[in-house]
KENU-69538 format. One record per atom (N, C-alpha, C, O): y, z, x; residue in one letter. Coordinates in steps of 0.1 Angstrom, whole numbers, plus 5000, padded with zeros to 4 digits. Each point is the difference from the previous one (the first is absolute). Example, Ala and Ser with C-alpha at 12.3 -4.5 7.8 and 13.67 -1.06 7.14 Angstrom:
REM residues 2
494350785132A 501250004991A 501250005009A 500050075010A 501149864986S 501150005009S 501150084992S 501150015005S 
This chain:
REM residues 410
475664489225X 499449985013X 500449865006X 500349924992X 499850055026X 500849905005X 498749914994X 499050034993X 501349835012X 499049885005X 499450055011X 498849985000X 501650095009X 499550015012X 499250135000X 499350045009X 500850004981X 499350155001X 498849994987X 499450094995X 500449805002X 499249954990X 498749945002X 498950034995X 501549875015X 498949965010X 500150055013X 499749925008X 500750214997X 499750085017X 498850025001X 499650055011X 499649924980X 498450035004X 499249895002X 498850015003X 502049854993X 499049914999X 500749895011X 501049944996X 498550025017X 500349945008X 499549874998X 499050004993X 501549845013X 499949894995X 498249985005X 499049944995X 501150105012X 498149985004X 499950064992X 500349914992X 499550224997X 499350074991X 499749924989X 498950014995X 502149905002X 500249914987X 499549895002X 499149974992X 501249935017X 498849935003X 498650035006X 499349945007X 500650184987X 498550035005X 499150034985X 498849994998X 502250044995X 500150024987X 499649824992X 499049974994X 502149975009X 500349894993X 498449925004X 499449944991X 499950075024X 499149955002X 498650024992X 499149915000X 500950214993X 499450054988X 499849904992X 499249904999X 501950154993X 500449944987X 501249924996X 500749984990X 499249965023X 501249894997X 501550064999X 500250114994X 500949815012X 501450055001X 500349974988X 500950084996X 498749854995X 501250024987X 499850134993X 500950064994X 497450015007X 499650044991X 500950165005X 500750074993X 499049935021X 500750105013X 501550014992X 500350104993X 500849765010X 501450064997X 499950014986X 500850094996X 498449834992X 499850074987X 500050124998X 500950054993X 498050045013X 500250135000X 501050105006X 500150124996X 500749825015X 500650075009X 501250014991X 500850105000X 499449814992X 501749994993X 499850054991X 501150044994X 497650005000X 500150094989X 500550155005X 500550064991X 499449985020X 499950185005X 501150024993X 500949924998X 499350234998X 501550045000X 500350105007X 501250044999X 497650035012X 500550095007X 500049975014X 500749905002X 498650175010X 499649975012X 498049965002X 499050064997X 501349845007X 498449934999X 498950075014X 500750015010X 498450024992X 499250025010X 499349885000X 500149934990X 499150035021X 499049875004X 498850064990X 499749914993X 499850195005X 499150024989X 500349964983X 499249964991X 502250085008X 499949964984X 500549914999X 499949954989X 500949985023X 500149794998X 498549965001X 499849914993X 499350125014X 499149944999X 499050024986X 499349924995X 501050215000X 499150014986X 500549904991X 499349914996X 502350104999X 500949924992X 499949885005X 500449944991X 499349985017X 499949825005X 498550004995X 499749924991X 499450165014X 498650004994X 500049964985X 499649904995X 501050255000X 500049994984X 500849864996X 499349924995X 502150045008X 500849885001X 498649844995X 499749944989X 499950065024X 498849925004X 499249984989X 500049904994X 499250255002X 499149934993X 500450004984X 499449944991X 501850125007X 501049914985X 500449865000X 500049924990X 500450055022X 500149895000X 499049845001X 500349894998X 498550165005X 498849925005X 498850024987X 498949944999X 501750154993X 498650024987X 499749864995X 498949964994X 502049975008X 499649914990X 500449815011X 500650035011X 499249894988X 500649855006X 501049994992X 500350024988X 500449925026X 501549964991X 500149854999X 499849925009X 500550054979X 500349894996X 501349935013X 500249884999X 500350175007X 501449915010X 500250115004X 500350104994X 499649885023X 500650095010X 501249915001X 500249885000X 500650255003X 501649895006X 500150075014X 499550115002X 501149825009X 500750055011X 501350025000X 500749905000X 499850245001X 501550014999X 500250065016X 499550105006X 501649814998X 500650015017X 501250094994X 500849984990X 499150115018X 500750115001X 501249995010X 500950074997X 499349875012X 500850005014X 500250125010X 499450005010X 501350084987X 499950115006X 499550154995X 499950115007X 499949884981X 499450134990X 499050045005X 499349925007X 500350194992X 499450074999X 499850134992X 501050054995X 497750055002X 500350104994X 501350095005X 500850044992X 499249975022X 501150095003X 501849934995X 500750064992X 499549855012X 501449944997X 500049984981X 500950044993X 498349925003X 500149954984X 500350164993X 500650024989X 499050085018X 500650134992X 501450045005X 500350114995X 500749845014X 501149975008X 500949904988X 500850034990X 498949895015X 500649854988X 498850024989X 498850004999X 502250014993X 498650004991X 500249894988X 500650014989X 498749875017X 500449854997X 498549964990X 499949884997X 499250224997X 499049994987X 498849925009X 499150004992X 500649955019X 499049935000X 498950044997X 499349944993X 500450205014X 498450024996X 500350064986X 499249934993X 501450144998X 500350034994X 499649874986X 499650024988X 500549855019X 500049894991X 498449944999X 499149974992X 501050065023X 498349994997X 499050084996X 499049964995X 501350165008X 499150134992X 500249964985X 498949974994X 502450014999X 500249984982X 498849855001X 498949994995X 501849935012X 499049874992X 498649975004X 499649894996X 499450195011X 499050045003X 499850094989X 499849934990X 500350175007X 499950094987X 500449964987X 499550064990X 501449855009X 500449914985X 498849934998X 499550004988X 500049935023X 499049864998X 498750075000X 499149924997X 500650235006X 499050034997X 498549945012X 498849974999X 502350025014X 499349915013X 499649894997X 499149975007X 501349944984X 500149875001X 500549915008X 499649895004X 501750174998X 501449935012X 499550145013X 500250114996X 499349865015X 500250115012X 500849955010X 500149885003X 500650205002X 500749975009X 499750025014X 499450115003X 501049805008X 499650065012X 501450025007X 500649895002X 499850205001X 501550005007X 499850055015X 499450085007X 501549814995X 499849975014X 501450035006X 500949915000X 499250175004X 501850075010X 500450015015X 499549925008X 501350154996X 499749985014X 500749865005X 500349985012X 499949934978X 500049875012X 498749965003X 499949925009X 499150134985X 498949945001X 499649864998X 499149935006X 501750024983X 499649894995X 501249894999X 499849884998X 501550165004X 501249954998X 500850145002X 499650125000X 501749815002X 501550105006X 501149934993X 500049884996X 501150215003X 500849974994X 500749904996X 500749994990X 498849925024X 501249844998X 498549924992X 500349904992X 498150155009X 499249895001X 499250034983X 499149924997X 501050134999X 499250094987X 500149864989X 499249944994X 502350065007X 500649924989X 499249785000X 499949914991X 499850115024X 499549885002X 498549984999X 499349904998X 500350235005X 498349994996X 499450044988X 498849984996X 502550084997X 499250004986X 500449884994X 499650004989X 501349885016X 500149894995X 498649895002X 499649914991X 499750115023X 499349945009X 498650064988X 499049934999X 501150164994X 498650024997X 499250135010X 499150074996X 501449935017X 499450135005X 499750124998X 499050065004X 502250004985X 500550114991X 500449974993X 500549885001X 499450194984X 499849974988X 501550084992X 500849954992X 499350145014X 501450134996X 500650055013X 499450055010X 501849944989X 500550085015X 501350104999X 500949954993X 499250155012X 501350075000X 500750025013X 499650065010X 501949834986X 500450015011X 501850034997X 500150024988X 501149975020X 501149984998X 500549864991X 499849895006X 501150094978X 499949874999X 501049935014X 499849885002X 501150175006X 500549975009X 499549915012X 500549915007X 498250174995X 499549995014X 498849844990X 499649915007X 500150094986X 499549904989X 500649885001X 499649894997X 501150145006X 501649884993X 499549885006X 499749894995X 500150155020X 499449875007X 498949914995X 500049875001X 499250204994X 499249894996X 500049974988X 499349914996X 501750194992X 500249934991X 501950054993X 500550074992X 499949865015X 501649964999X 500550044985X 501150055000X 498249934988X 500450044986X 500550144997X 500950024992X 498350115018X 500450125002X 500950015005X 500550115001X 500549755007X 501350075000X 501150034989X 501250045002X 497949944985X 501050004989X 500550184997X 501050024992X 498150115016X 500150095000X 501550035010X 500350124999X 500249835007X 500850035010X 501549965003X 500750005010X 499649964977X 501449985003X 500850165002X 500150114995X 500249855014X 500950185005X 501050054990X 501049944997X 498550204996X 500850044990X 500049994986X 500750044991X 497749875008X 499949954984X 499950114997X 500650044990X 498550075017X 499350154990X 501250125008X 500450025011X 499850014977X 501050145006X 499350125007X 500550085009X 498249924985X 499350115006X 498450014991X 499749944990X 499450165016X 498849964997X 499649984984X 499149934996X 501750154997X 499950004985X 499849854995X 499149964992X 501949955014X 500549874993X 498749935006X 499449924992X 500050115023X 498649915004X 499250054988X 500549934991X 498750135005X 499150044994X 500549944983X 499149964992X 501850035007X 500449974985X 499249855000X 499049964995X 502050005013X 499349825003X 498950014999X 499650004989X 499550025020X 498750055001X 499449964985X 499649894998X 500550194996X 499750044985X 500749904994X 499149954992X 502149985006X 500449934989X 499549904997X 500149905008X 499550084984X 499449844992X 500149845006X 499249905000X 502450155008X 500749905004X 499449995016X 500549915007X 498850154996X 499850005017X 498549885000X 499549935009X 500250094978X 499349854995X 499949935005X 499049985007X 502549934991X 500549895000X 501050005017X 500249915009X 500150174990X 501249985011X 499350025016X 500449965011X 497950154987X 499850035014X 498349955001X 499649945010X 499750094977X 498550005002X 499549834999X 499449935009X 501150044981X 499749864996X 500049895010X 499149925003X 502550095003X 500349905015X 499150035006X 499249905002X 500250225004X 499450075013X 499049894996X 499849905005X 499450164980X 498649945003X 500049865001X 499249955008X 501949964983X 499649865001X 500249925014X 499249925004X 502250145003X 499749985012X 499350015012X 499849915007X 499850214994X 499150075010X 498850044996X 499350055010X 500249944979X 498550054993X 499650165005X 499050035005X 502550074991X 499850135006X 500650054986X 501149954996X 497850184992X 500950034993X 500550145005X 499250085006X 501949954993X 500350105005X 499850144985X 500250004988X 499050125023X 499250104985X 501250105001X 500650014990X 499750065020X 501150145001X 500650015011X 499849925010X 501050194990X 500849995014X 500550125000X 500350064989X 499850015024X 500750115002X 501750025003X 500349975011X 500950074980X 501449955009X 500750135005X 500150124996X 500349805017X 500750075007X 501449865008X 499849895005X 502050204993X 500549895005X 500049995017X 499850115005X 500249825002X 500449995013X 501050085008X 500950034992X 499350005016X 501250055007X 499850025018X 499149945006X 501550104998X 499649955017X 499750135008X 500850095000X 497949925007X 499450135002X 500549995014X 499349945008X 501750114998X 500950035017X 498550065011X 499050044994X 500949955018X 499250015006X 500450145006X 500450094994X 499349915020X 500050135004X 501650055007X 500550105004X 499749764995X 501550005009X 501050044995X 501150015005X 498750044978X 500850044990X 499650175001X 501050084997X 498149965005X 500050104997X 500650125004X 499850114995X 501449865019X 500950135002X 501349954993X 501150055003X 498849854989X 500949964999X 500450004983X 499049964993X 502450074999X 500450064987X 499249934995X 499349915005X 500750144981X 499049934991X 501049894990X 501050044995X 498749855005X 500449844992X 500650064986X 499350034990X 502049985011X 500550024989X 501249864998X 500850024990X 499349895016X 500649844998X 499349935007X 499450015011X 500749874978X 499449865005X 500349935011X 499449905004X 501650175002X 500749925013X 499350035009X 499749915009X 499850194992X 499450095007X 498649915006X 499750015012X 499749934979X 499249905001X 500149875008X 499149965007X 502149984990X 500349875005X 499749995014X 500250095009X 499349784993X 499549965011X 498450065008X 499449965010X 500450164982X 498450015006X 499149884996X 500049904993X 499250175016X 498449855003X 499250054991X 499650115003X 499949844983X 498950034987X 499149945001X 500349884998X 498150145003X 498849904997X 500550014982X 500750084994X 498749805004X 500049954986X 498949934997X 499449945008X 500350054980X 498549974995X 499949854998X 500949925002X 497850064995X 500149854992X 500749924993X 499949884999X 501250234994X 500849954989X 501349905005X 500750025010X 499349854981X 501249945011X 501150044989X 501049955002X 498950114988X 501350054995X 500650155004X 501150064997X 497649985010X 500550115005X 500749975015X 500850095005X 499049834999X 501149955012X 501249944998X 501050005006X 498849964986X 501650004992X 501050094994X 501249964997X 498450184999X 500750094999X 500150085012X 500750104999X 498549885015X 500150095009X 501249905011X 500650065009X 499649824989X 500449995011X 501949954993X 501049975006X 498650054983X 501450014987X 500750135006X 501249995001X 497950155003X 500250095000X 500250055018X 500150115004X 499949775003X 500250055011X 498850055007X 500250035011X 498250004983X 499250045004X 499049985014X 499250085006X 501149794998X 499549925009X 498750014995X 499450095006X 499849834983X 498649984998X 498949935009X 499849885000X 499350225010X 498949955003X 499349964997X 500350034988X 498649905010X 498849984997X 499050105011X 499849965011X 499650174984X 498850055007X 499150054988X 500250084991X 498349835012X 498950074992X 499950144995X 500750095006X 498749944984X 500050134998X 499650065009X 500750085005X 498149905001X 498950045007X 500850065018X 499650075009X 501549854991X 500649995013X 501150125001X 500150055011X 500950004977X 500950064993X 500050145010X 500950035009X 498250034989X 499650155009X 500449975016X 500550075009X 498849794992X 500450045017X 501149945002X 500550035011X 500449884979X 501349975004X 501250104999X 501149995006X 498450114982X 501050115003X 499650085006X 501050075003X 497949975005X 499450095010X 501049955011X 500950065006X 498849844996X 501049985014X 501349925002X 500549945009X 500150084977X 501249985002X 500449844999X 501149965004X 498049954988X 500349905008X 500749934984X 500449894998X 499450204994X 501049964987X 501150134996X 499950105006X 500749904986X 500750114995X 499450114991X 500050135001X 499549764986X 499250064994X 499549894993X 500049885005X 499450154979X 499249904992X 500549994987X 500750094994X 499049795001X 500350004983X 498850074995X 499049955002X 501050174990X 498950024996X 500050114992X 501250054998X 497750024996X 500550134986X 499850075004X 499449985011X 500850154986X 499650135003X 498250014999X 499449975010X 500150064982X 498650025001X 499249885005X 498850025003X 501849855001X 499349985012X 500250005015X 499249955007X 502150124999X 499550055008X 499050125005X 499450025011X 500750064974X 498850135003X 499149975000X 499150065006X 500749784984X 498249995001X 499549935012X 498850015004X 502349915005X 499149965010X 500850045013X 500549935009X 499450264989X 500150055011X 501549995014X 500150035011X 500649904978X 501249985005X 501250085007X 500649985011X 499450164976X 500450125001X 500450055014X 501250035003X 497849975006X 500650045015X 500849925009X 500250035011X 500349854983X 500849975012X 501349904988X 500649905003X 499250204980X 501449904996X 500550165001X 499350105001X 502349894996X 500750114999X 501050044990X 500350114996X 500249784999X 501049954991X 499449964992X 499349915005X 500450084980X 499849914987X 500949994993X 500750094995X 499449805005X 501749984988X 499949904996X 500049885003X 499850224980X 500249904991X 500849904995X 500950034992X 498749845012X 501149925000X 499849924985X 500949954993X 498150065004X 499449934988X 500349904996X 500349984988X 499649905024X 500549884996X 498749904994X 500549954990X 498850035010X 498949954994X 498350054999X 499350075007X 500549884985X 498350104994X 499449995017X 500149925010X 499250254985X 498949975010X 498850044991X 499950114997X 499349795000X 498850014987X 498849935009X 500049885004X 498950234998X 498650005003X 499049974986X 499650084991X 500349805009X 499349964986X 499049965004X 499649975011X 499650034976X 498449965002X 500249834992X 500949974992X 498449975013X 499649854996X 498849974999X 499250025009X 500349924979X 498749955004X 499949815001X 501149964996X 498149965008X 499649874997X 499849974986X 499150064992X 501849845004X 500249964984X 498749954998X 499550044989X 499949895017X 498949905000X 498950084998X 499049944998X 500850215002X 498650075004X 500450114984X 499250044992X 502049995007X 500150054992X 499749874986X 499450024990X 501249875013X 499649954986X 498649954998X 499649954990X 499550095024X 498550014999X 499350104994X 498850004999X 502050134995X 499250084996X 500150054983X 501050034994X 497849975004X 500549994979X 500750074997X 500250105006X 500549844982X 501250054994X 500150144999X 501150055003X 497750074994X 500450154999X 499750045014X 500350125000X 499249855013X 500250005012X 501949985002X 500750105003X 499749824995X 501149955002X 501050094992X 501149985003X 498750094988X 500850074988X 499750145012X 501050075002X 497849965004X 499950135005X 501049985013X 500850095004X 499149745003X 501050045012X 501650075000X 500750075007X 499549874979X 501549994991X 500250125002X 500950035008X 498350074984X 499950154994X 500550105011X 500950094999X 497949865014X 500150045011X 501050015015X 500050075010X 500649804982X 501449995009X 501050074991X 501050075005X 498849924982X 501350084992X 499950185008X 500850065008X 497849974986X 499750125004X 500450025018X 500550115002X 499449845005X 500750015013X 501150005006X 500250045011X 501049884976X 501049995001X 500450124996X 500950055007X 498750024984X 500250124992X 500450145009X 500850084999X 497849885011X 499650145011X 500749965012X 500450105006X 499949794998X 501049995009X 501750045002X 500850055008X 499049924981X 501550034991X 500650155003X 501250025003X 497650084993X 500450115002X 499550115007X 500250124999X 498749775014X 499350115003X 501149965017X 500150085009X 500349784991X 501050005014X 501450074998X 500550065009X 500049944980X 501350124998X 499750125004X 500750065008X 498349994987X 499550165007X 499849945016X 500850055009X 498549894995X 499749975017X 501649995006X 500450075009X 500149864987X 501549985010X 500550144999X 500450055011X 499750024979X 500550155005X 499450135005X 500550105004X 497749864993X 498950165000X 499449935016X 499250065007X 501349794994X 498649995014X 501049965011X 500250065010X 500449804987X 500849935007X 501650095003X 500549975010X 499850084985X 501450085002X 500849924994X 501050064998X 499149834999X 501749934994X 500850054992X 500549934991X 499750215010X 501050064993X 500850095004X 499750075010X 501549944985X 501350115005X 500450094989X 500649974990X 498950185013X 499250025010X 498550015003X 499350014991X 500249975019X 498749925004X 499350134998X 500750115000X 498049904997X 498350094997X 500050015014X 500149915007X 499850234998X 498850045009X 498749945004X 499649914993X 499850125015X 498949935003X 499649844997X 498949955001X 502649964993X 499849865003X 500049935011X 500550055010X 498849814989X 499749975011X 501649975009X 500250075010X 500749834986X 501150015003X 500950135008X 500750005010X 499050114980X 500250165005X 499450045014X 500450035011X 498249954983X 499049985018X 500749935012X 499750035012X 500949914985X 500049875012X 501749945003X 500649905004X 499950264989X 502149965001X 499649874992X 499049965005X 501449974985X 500849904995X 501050054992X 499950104993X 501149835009X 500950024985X 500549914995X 500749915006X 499150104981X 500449924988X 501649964999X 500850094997X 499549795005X 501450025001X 500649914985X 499949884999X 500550204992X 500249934985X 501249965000X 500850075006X 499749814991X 501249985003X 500949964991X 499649924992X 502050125007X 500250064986X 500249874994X 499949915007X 500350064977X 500749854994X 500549925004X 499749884999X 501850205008X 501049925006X 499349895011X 500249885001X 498950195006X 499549925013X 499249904995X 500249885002X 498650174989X 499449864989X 500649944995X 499749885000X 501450154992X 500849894999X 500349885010X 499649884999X 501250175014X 500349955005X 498949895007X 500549905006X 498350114993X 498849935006X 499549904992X 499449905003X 501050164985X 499649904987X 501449845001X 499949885001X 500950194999X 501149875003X 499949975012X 500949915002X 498650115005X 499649915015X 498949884998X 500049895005X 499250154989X 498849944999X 499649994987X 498949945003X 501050074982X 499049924991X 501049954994X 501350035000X 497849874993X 500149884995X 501450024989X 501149965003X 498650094988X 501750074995X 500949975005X 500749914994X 499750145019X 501250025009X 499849895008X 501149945001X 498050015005X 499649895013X 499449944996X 498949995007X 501049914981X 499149894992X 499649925010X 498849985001X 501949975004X 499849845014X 499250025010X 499649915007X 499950284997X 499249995007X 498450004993X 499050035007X 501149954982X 498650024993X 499949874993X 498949994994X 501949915005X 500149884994X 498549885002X 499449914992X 500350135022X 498949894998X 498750094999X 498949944999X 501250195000X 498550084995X 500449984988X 499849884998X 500650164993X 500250014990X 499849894994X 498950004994X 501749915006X 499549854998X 498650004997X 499449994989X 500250025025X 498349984999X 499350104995X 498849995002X 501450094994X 498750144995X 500949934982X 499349974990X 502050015010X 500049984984X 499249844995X 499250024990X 500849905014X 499049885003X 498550064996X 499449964990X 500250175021X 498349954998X 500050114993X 499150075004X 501549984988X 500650084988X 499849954986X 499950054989X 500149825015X 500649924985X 501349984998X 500249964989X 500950065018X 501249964995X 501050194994X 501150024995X 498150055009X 500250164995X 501150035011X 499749985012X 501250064986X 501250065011X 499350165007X 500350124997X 498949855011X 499150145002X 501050105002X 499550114997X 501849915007X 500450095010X 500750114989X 500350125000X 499849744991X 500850084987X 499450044991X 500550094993X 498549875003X 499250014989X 499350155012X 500650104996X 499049925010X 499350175008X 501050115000X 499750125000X 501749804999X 501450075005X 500350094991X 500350125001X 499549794985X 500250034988X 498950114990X 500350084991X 498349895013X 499350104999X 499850125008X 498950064998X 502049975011X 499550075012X 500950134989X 499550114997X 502049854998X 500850075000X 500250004981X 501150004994X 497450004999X 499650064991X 499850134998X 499950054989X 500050015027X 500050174999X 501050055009X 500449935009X 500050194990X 501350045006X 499250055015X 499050065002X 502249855012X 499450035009X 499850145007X 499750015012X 500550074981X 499650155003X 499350064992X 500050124999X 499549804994X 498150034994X 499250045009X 499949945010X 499550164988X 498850055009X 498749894997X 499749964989X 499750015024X 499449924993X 498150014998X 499249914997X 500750235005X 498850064991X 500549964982X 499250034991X 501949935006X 499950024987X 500449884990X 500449994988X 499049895024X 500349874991X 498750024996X 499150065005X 501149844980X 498850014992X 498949885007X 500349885003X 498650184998X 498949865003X 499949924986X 500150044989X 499849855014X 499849904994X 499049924998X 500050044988X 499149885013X 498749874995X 500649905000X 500149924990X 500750055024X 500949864999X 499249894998X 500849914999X 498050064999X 499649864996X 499850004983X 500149894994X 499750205000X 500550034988X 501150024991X 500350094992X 500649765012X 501550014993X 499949954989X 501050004993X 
């Protein structure tokens, strides 16, 4: 069954009519559990039921986790673990830890999540580490263009022992953000509508010189404009109406997030360019997490492992059973719905994009990031030390089938 045919019965007034009940976390708590098509009657029984499992008892520490643009409908699209994280560590803790999730942009958006769960406003947030970057610059250690060959090698990192030292550790001492999981997907440039009578992107040339919004990342502007990309700066939030009217080419961005935020009708072209991660991670405040007792803190661990786990394999099925990113593409995908096509582009052409742009082939244009991320690093060559674990698994590993790991348990 679609996304869209899952909730056709439940309109956004229904759910906030619902959530006014029994509260929106308790609401998309329940909603993300459904596995079939929901009615406004049995979301309201299941948020009810939700409600009073959740409420039997006082919880020792409510957290606020800013969602940015999530919601139940998109989180089963991208399927990036948040409620998923918070349903496990509410039921681990036995309602000790509750969570209140707050989405929508309700409480923070994609550029701002990252600065309010620093600020104390929010406690946990799931956002892009890209669109993050801004307010905490150490996530550009994710982005050198070309470190991961493909999603297998993101997820490995993820999991390895070594992401310790090289990605968690900096984050928190610098930014007081530990970072818990992440969903991967690489980047590639989604063509707007002006593409759509037009062949499908089978060379990189073919590219050169269009107008690209580009994220927060300032290492991601350096492989875009390496690449001839002409890197904008447009907000997430802005992205829809800049390709609606033409006033960019297209975007840096993944496949499953254009389906989750409704993008679908006005991109036409996806082509995978896979020049650097696009990873929707959850983060919590170091400071609040090291406020909560040690087997609290062992459950958040468990809970992010366990999320990493379901993300892992529950977004490989979504890019090809919901979002369409495959050749040949599922029926009734959203992509399928709405003409996109996936444009895969063979070796030869990645090659050629890789020697344009990373650090390998074009050292001097990454010389003074690199510098500085190996600096508040400790002195660690990040680019190489991720480079080198990325391509511990063969890059045509499926990557439902890297093993999870207990990376704080090396």
């Amino acid at each position: 069954m679609s996304i869209t045919g899952k909730f056709s019965r439940i309109s956004r007034r229904d759910l906030f009519r619902v959530a006014g009940a029994y509260g929106m976390s308790s609401t998309l708590l329940a909603a993300g559990s459904f596995g079939g098509a929901m009615s406004l009657a049995n979301l309201a029984t299941a948020a009810e039921s939700t409600y009073k499992k959740r409420y039997s008892k006082p919880a020792k520490h409510t957290l606020k986790f800013g969602a940015s643009g999530f919601n139940a409908r998109n989180l089963l699209i991208e399927r990036a673990g948040a409620l998923e994280f918070a349903r496990d560590l509410e039921a681990r803790t036995d309602g000790e830890i509750r969570i209140e999730f707050i989405g929508d942009n309700q409480i923070c958006g994609q550029l701002s999540c990252v600065e309010k769960t620093q600020q104390g406003i929010v406690d946990i947030y799931a956002a892009s580490t890209q669109n993050s970057a801004g307010g905490a610059p150490y996530l550009n250690v994710l982005d050198y263009a070309f470190m991961f060959p493909g999603r297998a090698s993101q997820y490995h990192f993820l999991y390895h022992p070594k992401s310790q030292q090289i990605l968690r550790d900096p984050l928190e001492k610098r930014h007081g953000l530990k970072f818990l999981f992440s969903h991967c997907e690489l980047r590639g440039i989604q063509l707007g509508l002006k593409y759509k009578d037009k062949p499908t992107i089978t060379k990189l040339e073919q590219l050169f010189g269009t107008k690209n919004r580009v994220t927060g990342t300032q290492l991601g502007r350096i492989a875009m404009k390496a690449l001839n990309l002409n890197p904008v700066p447009v907000a997430w939030e802005e992205t829809l109406d800049g390709l609606k009217q033409g006033l960019i080419d297209g975007a840096e961005t993944w496949a499953s997030a254009v389906a989750y935020a409704n993008m679908s009708p006005v991109v036409s072209q996806s082509v995978d360019l896979k020049f650097f991660c696009g990873t929707e991670h959850t983060s919590m405040s170091a400071k609040v997490f090291d406020s909560l007792e040690g087997y609290l803190q062992d459950a958040v661990m468990e809970s992010a492992y366990w999320a990493q786990a379901h993300v892992q394999a529950a977004n490989e099925a979504a890019l090809v059973k919901t979002v369409g990113f495959s050749d040949p593409q599922l029926p009734g995908t959203m992509f399928v719905e709405n003409d996109v096509r996936p444009a895969f582009l063979p070796d030869s052409e990645i090659r050629m994009a890789e020697e344009m742009c990373s650090p390998e082939f074009q050292p001097q244009l990454w010389e003074q990031w690199r510098d500085r991320l190996n600096k508040w690093a400790g002195g660690i060559d990040t680019y190489q030390e991720i480079y080198n674990i990325a391509r511990e698994v063969d890059k045509d590993m499926k990557p439902e089938n890297v093993e999870p790991r207990r990376w704080w348990k090396a």
